[in-house]
C-alpha positions as CSV (number, residue, x, y, z in Angstrom):
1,X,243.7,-98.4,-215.1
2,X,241.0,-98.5,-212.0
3,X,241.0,-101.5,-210.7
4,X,237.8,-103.4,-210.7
5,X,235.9,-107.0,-210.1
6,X,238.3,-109.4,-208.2
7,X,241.1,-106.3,-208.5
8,X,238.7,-104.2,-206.3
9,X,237.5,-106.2,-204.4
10,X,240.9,-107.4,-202.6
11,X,241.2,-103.9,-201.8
12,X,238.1,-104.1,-199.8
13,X,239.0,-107.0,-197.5
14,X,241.9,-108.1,-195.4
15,X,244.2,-109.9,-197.4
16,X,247.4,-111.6,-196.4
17,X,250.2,-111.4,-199.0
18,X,253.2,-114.1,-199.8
19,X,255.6,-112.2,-201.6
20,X,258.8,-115.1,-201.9
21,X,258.6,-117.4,-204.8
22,X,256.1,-120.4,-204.2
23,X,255.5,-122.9,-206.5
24,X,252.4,-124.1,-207.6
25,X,253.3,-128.3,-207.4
26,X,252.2,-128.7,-203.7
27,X,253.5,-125.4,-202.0
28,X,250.5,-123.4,-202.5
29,X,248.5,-126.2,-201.3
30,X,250.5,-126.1,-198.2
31,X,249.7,-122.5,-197.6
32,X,246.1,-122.7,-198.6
33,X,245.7,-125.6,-195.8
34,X,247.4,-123.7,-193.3
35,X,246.1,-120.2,-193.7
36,X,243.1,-119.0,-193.0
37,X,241.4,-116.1,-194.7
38,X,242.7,-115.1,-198.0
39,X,246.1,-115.3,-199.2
40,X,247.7,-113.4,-202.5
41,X,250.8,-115.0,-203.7
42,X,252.8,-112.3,-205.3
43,X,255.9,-114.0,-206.7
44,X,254.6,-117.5,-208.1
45,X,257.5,-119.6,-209.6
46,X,257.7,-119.7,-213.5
47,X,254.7,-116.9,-213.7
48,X,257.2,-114.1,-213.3
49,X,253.9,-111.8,-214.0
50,X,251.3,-113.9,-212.4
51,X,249.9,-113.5,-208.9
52,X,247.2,-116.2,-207.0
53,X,245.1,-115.8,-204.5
54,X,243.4,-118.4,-202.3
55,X,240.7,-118.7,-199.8
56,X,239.1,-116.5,-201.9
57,X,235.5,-117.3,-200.4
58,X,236.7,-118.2,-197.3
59,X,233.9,-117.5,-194.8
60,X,230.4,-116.3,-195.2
61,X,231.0,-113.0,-194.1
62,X,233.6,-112.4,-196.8
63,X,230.9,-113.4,-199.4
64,X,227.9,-111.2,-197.9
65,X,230.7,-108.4,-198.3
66,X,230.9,-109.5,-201.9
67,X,227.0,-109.8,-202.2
68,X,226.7,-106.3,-199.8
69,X,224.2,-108.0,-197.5
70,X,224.0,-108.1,-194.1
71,X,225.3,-111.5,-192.9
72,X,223.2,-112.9,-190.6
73,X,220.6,-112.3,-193.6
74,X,222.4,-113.8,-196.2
75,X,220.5,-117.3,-196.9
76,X,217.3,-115.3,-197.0
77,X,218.6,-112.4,-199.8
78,X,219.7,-114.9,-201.8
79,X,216.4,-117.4,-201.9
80,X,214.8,-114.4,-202.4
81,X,216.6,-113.5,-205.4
82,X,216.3,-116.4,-207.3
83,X,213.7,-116.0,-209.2
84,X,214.4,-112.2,-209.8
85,X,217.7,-112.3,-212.4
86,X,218.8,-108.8,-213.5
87,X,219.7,-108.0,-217.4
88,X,223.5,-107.0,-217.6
89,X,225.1,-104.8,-220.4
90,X,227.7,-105.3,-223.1
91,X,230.7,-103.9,-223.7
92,X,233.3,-104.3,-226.9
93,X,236.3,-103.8,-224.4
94,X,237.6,-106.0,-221.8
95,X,241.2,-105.5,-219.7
96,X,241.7,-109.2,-220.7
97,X,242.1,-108.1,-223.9
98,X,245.2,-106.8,-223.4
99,X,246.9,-110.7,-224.4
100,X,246.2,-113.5,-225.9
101,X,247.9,-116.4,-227.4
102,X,246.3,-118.8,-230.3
103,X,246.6,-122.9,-230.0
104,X,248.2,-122.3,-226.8
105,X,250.6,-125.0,-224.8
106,X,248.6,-124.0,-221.5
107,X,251.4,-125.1,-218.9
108,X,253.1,-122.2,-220.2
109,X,250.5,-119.8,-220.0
110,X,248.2,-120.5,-217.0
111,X,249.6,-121.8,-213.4
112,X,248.6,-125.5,-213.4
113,X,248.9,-126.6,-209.6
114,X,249.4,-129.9,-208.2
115,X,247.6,-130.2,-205.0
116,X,248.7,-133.6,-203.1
117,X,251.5,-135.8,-203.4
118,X,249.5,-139.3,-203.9
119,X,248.6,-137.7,-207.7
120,X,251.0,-135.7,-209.3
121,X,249.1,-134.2,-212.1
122,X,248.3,-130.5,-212.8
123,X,244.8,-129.1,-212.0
124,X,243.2,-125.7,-212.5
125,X,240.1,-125.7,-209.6
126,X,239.1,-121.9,-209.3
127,X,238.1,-122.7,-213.3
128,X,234.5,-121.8,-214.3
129,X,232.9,-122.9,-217.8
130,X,230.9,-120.0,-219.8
131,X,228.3,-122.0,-222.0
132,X,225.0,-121.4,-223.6
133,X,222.3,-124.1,-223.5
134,X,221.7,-125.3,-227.4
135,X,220.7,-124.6,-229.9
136,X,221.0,-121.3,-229.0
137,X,219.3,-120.3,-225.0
138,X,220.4,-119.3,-221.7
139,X,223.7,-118.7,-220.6
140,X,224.9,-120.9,-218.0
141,X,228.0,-120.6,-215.4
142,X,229.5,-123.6,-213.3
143,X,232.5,-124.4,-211.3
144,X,234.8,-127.5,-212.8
145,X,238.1,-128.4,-212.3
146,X,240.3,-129.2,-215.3
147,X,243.0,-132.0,-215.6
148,X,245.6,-130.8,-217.4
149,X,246.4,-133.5,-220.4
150,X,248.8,-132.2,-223.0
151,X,249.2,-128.9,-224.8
152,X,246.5,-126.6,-225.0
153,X,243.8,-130.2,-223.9
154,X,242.3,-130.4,-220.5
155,X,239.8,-133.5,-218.8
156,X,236.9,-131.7,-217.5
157,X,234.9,-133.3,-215.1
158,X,231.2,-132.8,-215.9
159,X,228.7,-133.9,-213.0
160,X,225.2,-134.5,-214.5
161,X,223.8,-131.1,-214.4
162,X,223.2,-128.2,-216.7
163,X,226.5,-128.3,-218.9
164,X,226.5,-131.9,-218.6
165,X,222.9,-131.5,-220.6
166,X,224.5,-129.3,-223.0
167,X,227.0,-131.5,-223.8
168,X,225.0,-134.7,-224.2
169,X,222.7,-132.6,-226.7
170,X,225.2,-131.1,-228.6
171,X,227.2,-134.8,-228.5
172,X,223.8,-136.8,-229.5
173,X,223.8,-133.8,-233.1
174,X,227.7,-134.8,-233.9
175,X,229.1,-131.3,-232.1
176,X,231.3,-129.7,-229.7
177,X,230.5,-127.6,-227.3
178,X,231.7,-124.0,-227.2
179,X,232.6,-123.0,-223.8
180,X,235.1,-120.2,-222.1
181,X,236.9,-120.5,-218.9
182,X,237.2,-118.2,-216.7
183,X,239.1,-118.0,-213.5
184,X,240.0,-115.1,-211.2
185,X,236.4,-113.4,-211.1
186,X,234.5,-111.2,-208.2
187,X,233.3,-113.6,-205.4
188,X,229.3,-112.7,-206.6
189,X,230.0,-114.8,-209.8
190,X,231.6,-116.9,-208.2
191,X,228.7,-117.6,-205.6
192,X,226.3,-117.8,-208.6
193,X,228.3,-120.2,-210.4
194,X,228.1,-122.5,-208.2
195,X,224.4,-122.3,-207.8
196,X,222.2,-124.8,-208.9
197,X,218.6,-123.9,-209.5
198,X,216.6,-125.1,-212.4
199,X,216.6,-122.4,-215.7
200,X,219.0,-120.1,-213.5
201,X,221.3,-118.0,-215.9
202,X,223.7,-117.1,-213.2
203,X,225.3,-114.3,-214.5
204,X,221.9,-112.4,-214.5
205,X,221.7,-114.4,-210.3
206,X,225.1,-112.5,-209.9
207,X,224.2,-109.5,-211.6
208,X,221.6,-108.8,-208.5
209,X,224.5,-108.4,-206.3
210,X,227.3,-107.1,-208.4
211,X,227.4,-104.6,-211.4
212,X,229.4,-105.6,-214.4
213,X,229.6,-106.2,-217.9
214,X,230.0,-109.0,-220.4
215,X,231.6,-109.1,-224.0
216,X,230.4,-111.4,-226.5
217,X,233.2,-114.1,-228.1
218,X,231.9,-116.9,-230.3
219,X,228.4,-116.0,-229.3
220,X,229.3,-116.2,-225.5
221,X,228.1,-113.6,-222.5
222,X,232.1,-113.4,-220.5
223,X,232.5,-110.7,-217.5
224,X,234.6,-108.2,-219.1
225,X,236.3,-108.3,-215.3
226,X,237.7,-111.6,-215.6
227,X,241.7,-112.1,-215.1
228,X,242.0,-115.3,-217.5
229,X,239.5,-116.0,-220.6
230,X,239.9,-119.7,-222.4
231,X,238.0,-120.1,-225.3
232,X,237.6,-123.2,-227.1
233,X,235.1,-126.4,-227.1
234,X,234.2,-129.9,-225.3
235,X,234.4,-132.0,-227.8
236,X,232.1,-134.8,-228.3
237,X,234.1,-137.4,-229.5
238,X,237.4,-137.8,-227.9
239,X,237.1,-138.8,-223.5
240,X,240.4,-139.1,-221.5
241,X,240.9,-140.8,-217.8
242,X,240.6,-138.2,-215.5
243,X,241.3,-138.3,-211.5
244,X,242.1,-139.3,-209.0
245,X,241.3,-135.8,-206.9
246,X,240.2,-134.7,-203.3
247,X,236.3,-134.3,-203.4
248,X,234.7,-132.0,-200.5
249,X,234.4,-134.6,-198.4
250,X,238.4,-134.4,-197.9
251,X,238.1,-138.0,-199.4
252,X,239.7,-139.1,-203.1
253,X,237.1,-139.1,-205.9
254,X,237.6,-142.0,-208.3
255,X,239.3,-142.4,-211.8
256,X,236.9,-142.0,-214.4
257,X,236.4,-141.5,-218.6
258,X,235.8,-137.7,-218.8
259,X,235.7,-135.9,-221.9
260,X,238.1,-133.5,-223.4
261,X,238.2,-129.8,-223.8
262,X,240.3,-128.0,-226.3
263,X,241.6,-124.7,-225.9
264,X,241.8,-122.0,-228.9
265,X,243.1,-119.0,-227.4
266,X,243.6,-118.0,-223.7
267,X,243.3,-114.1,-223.3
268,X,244.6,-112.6,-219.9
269,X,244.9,-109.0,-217.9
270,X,248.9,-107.7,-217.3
271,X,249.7,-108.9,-213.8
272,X,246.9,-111.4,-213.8
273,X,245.2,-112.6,-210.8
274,X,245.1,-116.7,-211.1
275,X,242.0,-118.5,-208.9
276,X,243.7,-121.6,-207.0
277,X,240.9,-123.2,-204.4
278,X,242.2,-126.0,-202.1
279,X,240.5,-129.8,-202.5
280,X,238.5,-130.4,-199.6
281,X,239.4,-126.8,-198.3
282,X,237.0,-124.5,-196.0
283,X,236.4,-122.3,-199.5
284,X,235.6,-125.8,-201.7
285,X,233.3,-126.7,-199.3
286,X,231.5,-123.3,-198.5
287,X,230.9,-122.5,-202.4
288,X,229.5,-125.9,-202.8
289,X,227.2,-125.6,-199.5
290,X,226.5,-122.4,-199.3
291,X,224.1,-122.0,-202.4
292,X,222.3,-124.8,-201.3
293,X,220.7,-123.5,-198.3
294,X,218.3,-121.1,-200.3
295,X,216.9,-123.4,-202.5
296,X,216.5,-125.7,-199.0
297,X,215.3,-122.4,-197.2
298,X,212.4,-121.9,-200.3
299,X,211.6,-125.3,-199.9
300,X,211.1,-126.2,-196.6
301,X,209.2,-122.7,-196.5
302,X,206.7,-123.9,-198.4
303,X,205.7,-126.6,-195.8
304,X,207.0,-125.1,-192.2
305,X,206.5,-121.4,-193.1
306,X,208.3,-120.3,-190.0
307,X,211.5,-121.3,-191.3
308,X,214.1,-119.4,-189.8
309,X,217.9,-120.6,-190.6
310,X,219.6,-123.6,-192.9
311,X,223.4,-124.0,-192.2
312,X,224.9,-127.0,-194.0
313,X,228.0,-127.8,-191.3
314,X,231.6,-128.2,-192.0
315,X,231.5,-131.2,-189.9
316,X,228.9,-132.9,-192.7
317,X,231.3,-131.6,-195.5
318,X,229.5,-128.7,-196.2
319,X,226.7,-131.0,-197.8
320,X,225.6,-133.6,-195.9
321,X,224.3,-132.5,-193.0
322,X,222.0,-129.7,-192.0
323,X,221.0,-127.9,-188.9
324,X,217.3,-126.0,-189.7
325,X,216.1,-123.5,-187.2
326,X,211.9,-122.8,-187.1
327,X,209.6,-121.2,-184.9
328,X,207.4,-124.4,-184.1
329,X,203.8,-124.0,-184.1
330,X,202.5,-127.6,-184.9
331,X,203.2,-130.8,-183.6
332,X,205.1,-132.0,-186.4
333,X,206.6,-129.8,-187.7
334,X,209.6,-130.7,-186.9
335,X,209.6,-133.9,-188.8
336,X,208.2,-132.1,-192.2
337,X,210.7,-129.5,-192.3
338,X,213.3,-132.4,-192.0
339,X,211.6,-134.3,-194.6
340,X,211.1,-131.0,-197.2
341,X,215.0,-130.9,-196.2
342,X,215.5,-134.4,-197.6
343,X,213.5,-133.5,-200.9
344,X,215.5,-130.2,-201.8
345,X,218.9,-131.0,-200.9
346,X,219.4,-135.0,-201.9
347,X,222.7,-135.2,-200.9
348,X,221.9,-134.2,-197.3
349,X,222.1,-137.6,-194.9
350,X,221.4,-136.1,-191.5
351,X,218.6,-132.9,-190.6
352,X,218.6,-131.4,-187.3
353,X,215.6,-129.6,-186.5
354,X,215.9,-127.0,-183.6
355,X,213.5,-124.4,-182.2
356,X,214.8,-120.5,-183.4
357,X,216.6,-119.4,-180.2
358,X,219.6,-121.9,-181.2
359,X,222.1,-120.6,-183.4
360,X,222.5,-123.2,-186.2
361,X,225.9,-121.9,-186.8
362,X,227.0,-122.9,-182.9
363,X,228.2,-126.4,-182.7
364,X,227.6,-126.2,-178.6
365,X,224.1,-124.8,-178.8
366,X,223.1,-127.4,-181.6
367,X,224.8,-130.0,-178.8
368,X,223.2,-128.7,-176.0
369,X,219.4,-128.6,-177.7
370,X,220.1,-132.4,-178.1
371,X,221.2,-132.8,-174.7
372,X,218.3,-131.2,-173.3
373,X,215.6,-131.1,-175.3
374,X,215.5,-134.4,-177.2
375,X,214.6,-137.8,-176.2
376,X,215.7,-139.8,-179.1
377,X,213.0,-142.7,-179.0
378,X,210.7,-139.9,-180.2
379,X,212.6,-137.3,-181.8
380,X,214.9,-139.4,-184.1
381,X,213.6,-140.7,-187.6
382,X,215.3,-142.7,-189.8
383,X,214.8,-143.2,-193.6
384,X,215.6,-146.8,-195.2
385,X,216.8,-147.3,-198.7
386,X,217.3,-143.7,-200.1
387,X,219.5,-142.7,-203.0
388,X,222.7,-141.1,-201.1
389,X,225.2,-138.8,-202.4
390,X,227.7,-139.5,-204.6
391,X,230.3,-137.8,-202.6
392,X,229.4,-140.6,-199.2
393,X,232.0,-143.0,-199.8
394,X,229.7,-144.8,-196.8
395,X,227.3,-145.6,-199.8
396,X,229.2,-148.4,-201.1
397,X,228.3,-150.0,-204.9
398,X,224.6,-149.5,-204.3
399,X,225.0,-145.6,-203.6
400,X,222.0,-146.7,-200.9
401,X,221.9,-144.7,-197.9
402,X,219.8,-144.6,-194.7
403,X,219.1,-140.6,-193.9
404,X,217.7,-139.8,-190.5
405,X,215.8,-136.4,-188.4
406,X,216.7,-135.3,-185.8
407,X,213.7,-133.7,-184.5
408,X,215.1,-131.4,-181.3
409,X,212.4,-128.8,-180.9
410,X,210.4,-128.6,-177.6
411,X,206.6,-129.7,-177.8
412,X,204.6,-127.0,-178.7
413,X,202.7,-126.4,-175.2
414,X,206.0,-127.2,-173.3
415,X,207.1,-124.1,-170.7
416,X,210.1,-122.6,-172.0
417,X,211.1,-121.0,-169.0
418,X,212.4,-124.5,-168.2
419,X,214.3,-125.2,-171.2
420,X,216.1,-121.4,-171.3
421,X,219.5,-121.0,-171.3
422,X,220.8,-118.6,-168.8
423,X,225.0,-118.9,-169.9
């Protein structure tokens, strides 16, 4: 058969391959924090048949291959494609198909991972949930990991977004919510799975960028390219203690009551291709920044229209700190597009605002626009009393933060000559 989705793709980039035995409890944790780029694990112990791959979505040029954009105008394609979702087709085949196992015992079936030492418990975290907004609307994608519990039960951890929503509803009527798993998927679902935007179906974001197909199960829209399918429910009655786990700030979430999803029947290709993203890793954090910075780009568009880059840094966990490029033309404009920052992204804690010729993505040209071209007594601004992110264990109890602007542009009618950067 001709390979497609995830299959394909691999094909198309530079791929590093581990063909000994690894096992999933810690030792592909240890290759996913040394490596970098993407790794395929070819021999994975107890998964005879199975194969893995990591740091999937390692770097933004990886995904604009994925996406087939130019790079260096990725953040702007994909603002601009938000709010122009493409149809996809059907189709009443998928290679998936090929097995499947009813009421399954999933540790026999899919290749659970432990990921740190300090919590011994098996995670899937390449895992996203298929489920359609009741009683009976869009289709919506998102990442979540999955604590394995017992048998064919997981914990999932829902965050108080779209499926979250889903869930209460269908929880507040007395019923479960249908959902299907997938895992091992082309990097443009993946992308739009973890995009949040308000009404999004994100298979239809994806399908801008990436052709495929979906088959219908229980009423369900699932890429007929996936490696794994789990079908089964979140049900609305039963909650298990779930955590503790490495968040993308590289620091331990806490324990909490999660609810419980039940698995049916787990379908997957021959020689399956299993999803495993490192806690905390450099993939973790660029699928949760990245699709961030287009809803921030739209935003702060709409009050400094000469927006020209967002980068949320590693340094600020992909997702508390941004660097904003603009071509000034106002006094103040500095401090707005900082403060539009603030408003679409509430997670972020620190904006820097720098004039276009920096490159956001260059930690010493970010520096060195601080060094020479702020004095902070007029360029920093601090916020008192905002709601901080959840992730900020700097919050404390109150989850009270204080967020500040840095505004580093040069005054509007300042010569440039004397600010330019020869080397």
């Amino acid at each position: 058969m001709k390979p497609n989705g995830l299959r394909l793709f691999l094909e198309e980039i530079e791929v590093d391959r581990v063909r000994k035995p690894v096992s999933t409890e810690l030792c592909i944790a240890d290759y996913l924090k040394r490596h970098r780029g993407p790794i395929l694990f070819e021999n994975i112990k107890g998964y005879p048949e199975y194969r893995g791959i990591g740091n999937l979505c390692y770097s933004r040029e990886i995904i604009a291959k994925a996406l087939k954009v130019d790079p260096d105008k990725l953040v702007e394609k994909l603002a601009s494609a938000l709010d122009k979702p493409l149809s996809y087709d059907y189709t009443d085949n998928a290679p998936f198909l090929e097995n499947h196992e009813d009421d399954p015992n999933l540790k026999d079936i899919v290749p659970l991972a432990i990921f740190h030492e300090k919590c011994r418990r098996y995670y899937t975290t390449g895992t996203i949930v298929l489920a359609r907004e009741p009683p009976d609307g869009r289709m919506n994608a998102s990442f979540h990991r999955l604590m394995w519990v017992e048998g064919n039960r997981f914990a999932i951890r829902l965050v108080p977004r779209d499926l979250y929503r889903f869930y209460m509803w269908n929880k507040e009527h007395g019923m479960d919510t249908k959902v299907a798993v997938v895992c091992g998927i082309h990097p443009a679902i993946c992308l739009a799975a973890a995009t949040s935007y308000p009404d999004l179906n994100e298979l239809s974001y994806a399908r801008i960028f990436y052709e495929f197909k979906c088959i219908r199960i229980d009423g369900l829209d699932i890429p007929s390219d996936a490696e794994f399918v789990m079908v089964g429910s979140i049900l609305h009655d039963e909650e298990w203690e779930e955590g503790p786990f490495i968040d993308v700030t590289g620091t331990w979430d806490k324990v909490r009551m999660q609810p419980i999803l039940e698995v049916d029947r787990v379908y997957w290709r021959s020689n399956p291709i299993w999803h495993f993203i490192l806690p905390g890793g450099v993939e973790h954090k660029l699928l949760m920044g990245l699709p961030q910075e287009p809803r921030i780009y739209r935003i702060v568009k709409n009050t400094v229209p000469s927006i020209r880059k967002v980068y949320l840094t590693p340094g600020g966990c992909s997702w508390l700190h941004a660097v904003i490029s603009i071509d000034k033309r106002n006094e103040g404009e500095g401090v707005n597009a900082g403060l539009a920052a603030l408003a679409a992204h509430p997670s972020l804690k620190l904006v820097i605002v720098v004039d276009s010729d920096i490159d956001v993505y260059s930690y010493e040209e970010v520096e060195w626009a601080l060094a020479t071209r702020l004095q902070p007594d007029r360029g920093i601004h601090i916020v008192r009393g905002a709601h901080g992110s959840t992730l900020d264990p700097s919050t404390g109890k109150t989850g009270l933060t204080s967020k500040w602007i840095i505004d580093a542009t040069l005054p509007v009618e300042a010569n440039r000559e004397d600010y330019k950067r020869e080397w």
